[in-house]
Every structure is written in structure tokens, then in C-alpha cells.
N, C-alpha and C positions, 0 to 999 in steps of 0.2 A: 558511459564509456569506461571509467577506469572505476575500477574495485577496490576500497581503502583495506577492505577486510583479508586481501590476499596478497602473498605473496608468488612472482611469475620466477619461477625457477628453470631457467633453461640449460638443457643438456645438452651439451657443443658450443656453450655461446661465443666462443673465438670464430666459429665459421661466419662468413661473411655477411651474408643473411642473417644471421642469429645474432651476430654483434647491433648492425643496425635496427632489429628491430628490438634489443634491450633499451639501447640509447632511445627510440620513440616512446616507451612504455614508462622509460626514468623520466622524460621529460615532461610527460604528462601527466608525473606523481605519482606512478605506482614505485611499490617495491621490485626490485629486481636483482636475483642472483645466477651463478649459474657455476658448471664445472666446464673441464677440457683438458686436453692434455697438458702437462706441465710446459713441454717444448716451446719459447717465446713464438710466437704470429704477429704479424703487421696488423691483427683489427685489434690488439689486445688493450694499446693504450691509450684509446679514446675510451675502453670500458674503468679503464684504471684513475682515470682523468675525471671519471663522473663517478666515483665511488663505488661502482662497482663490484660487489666480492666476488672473485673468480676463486671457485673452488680444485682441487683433483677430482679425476671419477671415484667415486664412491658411494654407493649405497645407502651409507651413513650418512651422506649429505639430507636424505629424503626425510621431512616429516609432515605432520598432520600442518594446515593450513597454507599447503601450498599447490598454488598449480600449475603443470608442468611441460612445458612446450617444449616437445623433441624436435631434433636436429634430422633433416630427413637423411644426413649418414650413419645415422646408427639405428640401428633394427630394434624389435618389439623384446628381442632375446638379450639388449646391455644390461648392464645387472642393474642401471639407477631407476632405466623405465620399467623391469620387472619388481622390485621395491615400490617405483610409484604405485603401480597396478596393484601389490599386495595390499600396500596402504589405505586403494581406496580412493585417489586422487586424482584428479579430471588431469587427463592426458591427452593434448593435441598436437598434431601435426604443425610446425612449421607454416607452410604456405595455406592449412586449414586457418590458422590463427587468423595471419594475413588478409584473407578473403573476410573475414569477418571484421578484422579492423576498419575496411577501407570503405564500411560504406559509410553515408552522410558526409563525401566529401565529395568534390570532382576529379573524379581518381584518374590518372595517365598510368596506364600500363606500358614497359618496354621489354618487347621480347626480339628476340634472333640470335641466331646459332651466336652470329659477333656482333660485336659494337655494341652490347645491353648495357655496361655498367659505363662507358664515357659518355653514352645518349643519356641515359640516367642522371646523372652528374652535371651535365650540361643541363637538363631540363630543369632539375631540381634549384642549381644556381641560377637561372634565370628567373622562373619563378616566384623562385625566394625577393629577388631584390625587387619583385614588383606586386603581392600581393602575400599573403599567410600563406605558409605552404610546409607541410610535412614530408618526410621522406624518407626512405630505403633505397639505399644505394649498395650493388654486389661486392663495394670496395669496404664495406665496413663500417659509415657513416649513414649514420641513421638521425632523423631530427624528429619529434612531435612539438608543432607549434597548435598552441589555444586559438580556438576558432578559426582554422585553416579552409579556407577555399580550396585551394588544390591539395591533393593527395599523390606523390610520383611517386612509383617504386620499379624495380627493376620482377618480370616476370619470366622465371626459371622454366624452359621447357624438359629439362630433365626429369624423365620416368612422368613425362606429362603435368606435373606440377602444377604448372599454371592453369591448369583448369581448374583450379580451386578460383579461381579471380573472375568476377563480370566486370570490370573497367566502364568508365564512359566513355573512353578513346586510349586506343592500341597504337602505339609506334610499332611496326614492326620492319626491323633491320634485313634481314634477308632469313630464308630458308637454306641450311646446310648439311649434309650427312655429319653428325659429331654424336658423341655418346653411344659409340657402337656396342658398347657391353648392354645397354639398351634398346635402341632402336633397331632395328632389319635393315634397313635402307631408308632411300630418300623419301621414298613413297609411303611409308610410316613415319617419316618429322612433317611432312605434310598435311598428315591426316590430322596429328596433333594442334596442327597449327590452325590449319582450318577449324575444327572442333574452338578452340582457343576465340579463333576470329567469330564465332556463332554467338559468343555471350560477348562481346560487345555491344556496350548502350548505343554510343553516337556515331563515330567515324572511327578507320582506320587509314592511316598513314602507312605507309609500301615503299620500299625501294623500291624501282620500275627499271630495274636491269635485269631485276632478280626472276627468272625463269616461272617460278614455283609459287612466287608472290603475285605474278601477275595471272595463274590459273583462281588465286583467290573467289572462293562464292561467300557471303557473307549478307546479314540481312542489315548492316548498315551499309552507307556511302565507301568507297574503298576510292584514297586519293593517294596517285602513286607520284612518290619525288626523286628526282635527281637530275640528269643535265642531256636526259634526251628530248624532242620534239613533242612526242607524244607521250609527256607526262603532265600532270596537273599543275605540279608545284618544280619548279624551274630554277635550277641556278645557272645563267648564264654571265660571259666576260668575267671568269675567273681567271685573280692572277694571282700564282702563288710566288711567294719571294720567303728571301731566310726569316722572315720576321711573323710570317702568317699567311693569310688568304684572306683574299677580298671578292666579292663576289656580288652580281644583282640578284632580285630575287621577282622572279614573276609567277602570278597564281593564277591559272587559266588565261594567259597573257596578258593581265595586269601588272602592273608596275608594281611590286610592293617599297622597293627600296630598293640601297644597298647596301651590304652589311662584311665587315670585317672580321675575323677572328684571330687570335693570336694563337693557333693551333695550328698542327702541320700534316700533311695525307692527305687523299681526295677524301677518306673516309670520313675526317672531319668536317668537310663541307658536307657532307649528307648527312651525315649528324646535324650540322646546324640547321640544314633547309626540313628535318622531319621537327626538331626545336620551335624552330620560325612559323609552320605550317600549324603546331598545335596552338601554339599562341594569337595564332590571327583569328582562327575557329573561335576561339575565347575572346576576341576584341581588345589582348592586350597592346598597350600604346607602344607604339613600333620605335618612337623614341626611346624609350625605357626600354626597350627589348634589345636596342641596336647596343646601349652602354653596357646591360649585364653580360651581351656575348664577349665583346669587346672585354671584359672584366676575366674571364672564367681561366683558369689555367693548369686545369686538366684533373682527374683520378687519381689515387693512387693506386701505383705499381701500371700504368700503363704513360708511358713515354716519360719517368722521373729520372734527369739530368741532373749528374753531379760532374765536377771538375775535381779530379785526381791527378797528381805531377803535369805531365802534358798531355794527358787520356783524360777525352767526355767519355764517363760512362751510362749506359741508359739502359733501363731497370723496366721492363715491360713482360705484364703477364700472357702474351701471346702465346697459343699452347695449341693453336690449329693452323694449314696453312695458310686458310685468307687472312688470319689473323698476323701471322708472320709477312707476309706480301706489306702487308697494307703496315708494319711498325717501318721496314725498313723501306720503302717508299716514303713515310713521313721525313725517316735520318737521312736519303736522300736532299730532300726539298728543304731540310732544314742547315745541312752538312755539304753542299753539292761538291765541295771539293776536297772532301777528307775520305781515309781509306774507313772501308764500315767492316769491323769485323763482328761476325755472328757469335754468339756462345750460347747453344740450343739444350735444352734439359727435356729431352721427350719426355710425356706427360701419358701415362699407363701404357700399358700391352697392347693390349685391342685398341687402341686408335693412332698406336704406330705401325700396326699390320696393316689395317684398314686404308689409310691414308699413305704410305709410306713414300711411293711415286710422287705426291703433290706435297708432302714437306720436303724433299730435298728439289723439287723445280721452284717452291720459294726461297729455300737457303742460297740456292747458287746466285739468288739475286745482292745477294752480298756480294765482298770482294774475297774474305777466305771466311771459310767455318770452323768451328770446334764446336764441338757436343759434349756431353758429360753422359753418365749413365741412364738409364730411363726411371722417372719416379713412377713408382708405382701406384696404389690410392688404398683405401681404407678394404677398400672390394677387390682388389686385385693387386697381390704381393708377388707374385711371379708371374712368368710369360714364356713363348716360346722365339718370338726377337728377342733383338740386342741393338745398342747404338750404332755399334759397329756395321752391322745391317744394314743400318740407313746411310751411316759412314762411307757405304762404298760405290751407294749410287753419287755421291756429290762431289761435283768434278771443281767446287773451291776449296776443296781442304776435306774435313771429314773426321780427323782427329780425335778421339776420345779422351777428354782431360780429366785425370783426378784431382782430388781434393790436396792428395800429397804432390801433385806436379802439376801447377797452373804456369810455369816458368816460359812455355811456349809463347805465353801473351805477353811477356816482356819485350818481344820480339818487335814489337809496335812503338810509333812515338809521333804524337801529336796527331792520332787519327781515333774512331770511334770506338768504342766498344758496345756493341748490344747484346744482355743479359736477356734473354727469352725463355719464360716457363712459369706453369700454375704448378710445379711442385715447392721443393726448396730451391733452388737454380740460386738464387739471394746467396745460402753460403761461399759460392762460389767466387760468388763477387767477390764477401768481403775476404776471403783470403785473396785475391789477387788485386786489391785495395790495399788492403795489407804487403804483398812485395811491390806493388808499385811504389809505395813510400818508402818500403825501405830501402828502393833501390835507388831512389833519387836523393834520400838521405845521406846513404853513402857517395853519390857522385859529388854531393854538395861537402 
């Protein structure tokens, strides 16, 4: 498995994927370095915490005995991977790496458009507290534990990716049109997904609401979960309160239990029951399964609560509609009687053209909105939308806030605030973190 002779030099290692899998590579005694942009990121210091050298880009990082795993956002044309290449130096992909690490374990793959990286995260902490277990999680947390039984990682359908993986069991969260600078439609994330579902060793686990999941062919078993009649795996007498969900679980209407979570959304009960589902397949002890759930308290950047002055604020990377639906349905059930205000960061050009009608029919499920400019990505620096665009279909606000005028959100007291975006959306907060204190500074 690990190579004492080399050192694993990754280019992009801040990306989320790339952080997690330095962290398994360090933990399993290899050398491990890497570059990125200077700009601080949230995966950066769990790499800084493990010793880690995070380099700048440069070319001049690259020498003889190292080998080099690209970040699949940077093309074959960066100047570190065209230095690798002059050098001479084994150069692999990312999710190629991956595919190759994961065999000689019991790998759980999790792919769908949403919910991969808290399915992840919840499987990997479950797991963990009940047998050896490795992992990649798309939040930045990566583990290699010695002699691991299970292997979880989160499996990337962007530009097909995951087809680098044969799993012995797929969770698969739902099928959705996302990554339109790639895909065509829904009818090409399908293809992928299927394709995806064909190297599968043992079973696959389905959401069984999901339209596209249930056309699944597949040459394993395909068990579909959630809270209809004619699913496999079952969660019925769900009750959701400010504290959690609790819920039974039956498997081809068997009794399995019933199990608690201290998470909030329906989303997270279908994360637990595809959790639940993988582990019974495995014979892990239902006791020990019921404590880890009951234990888990969540990802980071998806539903992280802080208390500022008399503002909960809550920090979630939701950056698609269902993804949005389903944070502010959780600050619902969590919040039922507090005002929820939005603060939305579209997340590139093309999938706020693409989607534009179904993000502001999830916004208005707020009480008012704000947006901020749209980030754009490594691929795509301009567009022919604007916030405003979408601003004008949402009939709770619509707002565009800058960095230099967040003063609108002072407007609020003693209700929610939700931060939503996979770009920077985070600066946003903290300057309006920053007038929030100072404003109650001065009242005080």
C-alpha cells in the first residue's frame, strides 16, 4: 500500500477531496505535500494540524522523487503539472488515485447530485465507532486507519469522475440536473449514474422517491429507502421535534428498530435510513449503530450554528435548489418559530441560468431573502446573468448585498440568519458578524 520511497505531492490540495485524501495518505505514513492558492479555505487546517506543507503554485515546487496527484480543477496546461510532465514524474488524476486506493477494503461509495458529503460523514462516524474504518469526506476530513474493514468515501459525478470507482455498495442519494457547464440534461446524469451503478460489487441503496433512481438497471440488488409503501428499507412514525428525529426502521417489513438522530430535515432521515441499510447488509450490531447515530453532529459548512448578539447564524454549503429546500426545512423544524432569513451566494453562470425558476421557488420558502453577487469558479469567470435576475423573480425580498453594505441584516433581532453557497458566501458572514457585535456593543 504506501510507498516509503516517495513523496505524494498534490496540486490543489485545499480542495476538498484533495485535503481528505492527503490526510489518509499522512496517516498511513506516507510523505505528503502540496500547493494552492494563498486565499485561506476551511479544509486548510486539518492539513496544517497534521504537518502538512502547503506550498504557493509554482513550478519550482516540482522535483525528482515525487509523485503527483492533480486536482481535477486544474487542467494538463498548469504550469506545476506541465513541470511534473517535463520532469518525468508519475502523474495521476485525483479520483484515478482513489480508485486505486480503495481496493482491499469494503469500500461504501456515496454519490447524488445532494446529500453526498453528510451521507458520507454520517456513514464514516458510524462506522468508525464500531469497527476500523478509513475515509474521505467532500468536507475536507479524510482518515486512513491500519487494517480498516470499511473504506467510505464520497463519489464525485462531476465530468463522470466516479467512474474511476468499483465500490462493493453504492449509496446513491437521488439523481439531479447540476453541473450544466457539463452535463446536457437529466438524461446524461443518468447515463452516468447508471454506468456508475454497473461496477458495483454488491448492492445499491436508492432513494425510492427519486424518479431516475427508480428507472435504475444494475447487475447488483438495487434496495430503495425512504418513507413510501413500496420501498425496501422503511422509515415509519417519524417525529420530528426542535431536538431531532426519531423514527422506526423496517426492512422488507421487518422490524429493525428504532432509531434517533440529533439532526434536522427529512433529508437527514434518509441519510440515516441509506446509513442504517448499509450496516444491517454488514451485520453491524444495531445497538452500536443506534449510539453512533445518536453521537453524529453533522459536516462541516452544512447546517454549522453559531450564536451572535441575539442572531443564530447558520453556515451551509447549499448551492442547488433541493439543496436549499431541504437547509431551510431543517431551520424550520429546528427554529419553528423564529423569522429565517436567506442570504444566497449563486454559485457560477450556467447553473444560475439553468436552474434560475427552482432557486428562487426554494428561496421564497424563507421569510425574506438577500443574495449577494454570483461566484463564479475556476471555469467560468463571467456570465451573461446576474443576481439581480434572479432577484426579481423572489417575491420575499431579492435584495443584492455588498460586502461594503450588509447593514440591511441589522434590520433583524432574535431570528435566523441562513448563509447558503459553495463559493465564498463565509466573507459575508463574517462581516455582518462583525456589525452585529458592533452594534450591540454600542447599545450595551
Amino acid at each position: 500500500m504506501n510507498n516509503t520511497d516517495t513523496t505524494y505531492y498534490f496540486v490543489g490540495i485545499k480542495g476538498s477531496g484533495m485535503a481528505s485524501l492527503a490526510l489518509i495518505l499522512h496517516d498511513r505514513g506516507d510523505r505528503v505535500e502540496g500547493s494552492d492558492i494563498d486565499q485561506y479555505t476551511f479544509t486548510q487546517r486539518p492539513l496544517e494540524q497534521a504537518g502538512i506543507k502547503i506550498y504557493s503554485f509554482d513550478p519550482a515546487n516540482l522535483h525528482e522523487g515525487l509523485t503527483v496527484i492533480a486536482g481535477n480543477a486544474f487542467p494538463d496546461t498548469h504550469p506545476e503539472i506541465v513541470r511534473a510532465k517535463e520532469l518525468g514524474l508519475t502523474v495521476v488524476r485525483y479520483h484515478e488515485f482513489l480508485g486505486q486506493l480503495m481496493s482491499g477494503y469494503t469500500s461504501i461509495g456515496v454519490a447524488g447530485a445532494h446529500g453526498k458529503t453528510s451521507t458520507t460523514g454520517l456513514l464514516a462516524h458510524v462506522l468508525s465507532g464500531i469497527a476500523p474504518t478509513s475515509y474521505l469526506v467532500g468536507d475536507g476530513t479524510g482518515k486512513g486507519t491500519p487494517n480498516s474493514r470499511f473504506f467510505v468515501f464520497e463519489a464525485d459525478e462531476y465530468r463522470r469522475h466516479f467512474l474511476a470507482y468499483h465500490p462493493d455498495y453504492a449509496i446513491m442519494t437521488n439523481i439531479d440536473f447540476d453541473h450544466p457547464d457539463y452535463y446536457k440534461g437529466i438524461d446524461d446524469v443518468y447515463d452516468a449514474f447508471e454506468t456508475f451503478a454497473g461496477q458495483v460489487n454488491k448492492a445499491i441503496f436508492a432513494w425510492g422517491d427519486d424518479p431516475e433512481l427508480r428507472k435504475l438497471i444494475a447487475n447488483v440488488p438495487v434496495y430503495y429507502y425512504g418513507v413510501g409503501t413500496n420501498d425496501d428499507i422503511q422509515a415509519r412514525n417519524i417525529k420530528r421535534t426542535t431536538k431531532g428525529s426519531n423514527f422506526d426502521v423496517y426492512i422488507h417489513d421487518e422490524f429493525i428498530g428504532n432509531f434517533e438522530i440529533q439532526l434536522f430535515g427529512e433529508h437527514n432521515v434518509l441519510n440515516s435510513l441509506a446509513v442504517i441499510a448499509v450496516a444491517h447488509f454488514e451485520k453491524v450490531d444495531m445497538d452500536d449503530l443506534r449510539k453512533e447515530l445518536l453521537s453524529f453532529q453533522g459536516v462541516k459548512r452544512r447546517f454549522s450554528e453559531r450564536k451572535v448578539a441575539d442572531m443564530t447564524i447558520i453556515d451551509d454549503y447549499a448551492h442547488h435548489p433541493s439543496e436549499i429546500k431541504a437547509t431551510i426545512d431543517a431551520a424550520r423544524q429546528k427554529y419553528p418559530d423564529k423569522e429565517l432569513i436567506a442570504v444566497f451566494q449563486p454559485h457560477t453562470f450556467t447553473r444560475t441560468i439553468a436552474l434560475m425558476d427552482d432557486f428562487a421557488k426554494s428561496l421564497n420558502l424563507a421569510d425574506k431573502v438577500y443574495l449577494t453577487n454570483i461566484f463564479g469558479s475556476a471555469r467560468e469567470k463571467t456570465g451573461t446573468v446576474s443576481s439581480a435576475d434572479l432577484g426579481a423573480k423572489i417575491v420575499k425580498g431579492g435584495e443584492v448585498l455588498t460586502l461594503d453594505n450588509m447593514s440591511p441584516l441589522l434590520d433583524f433581532h432574535d431570528a435566523v440568519a441562513i448563509f447558503m453557497g459553495a463559493g465564498d458566501v463565509q466573507k459575508y458572514e463574517r462581516e455582518y458578524e462583525t456589525l452585529l457585535s458592533n452594534s450591540s456593543l454600542n447599545k450595551n
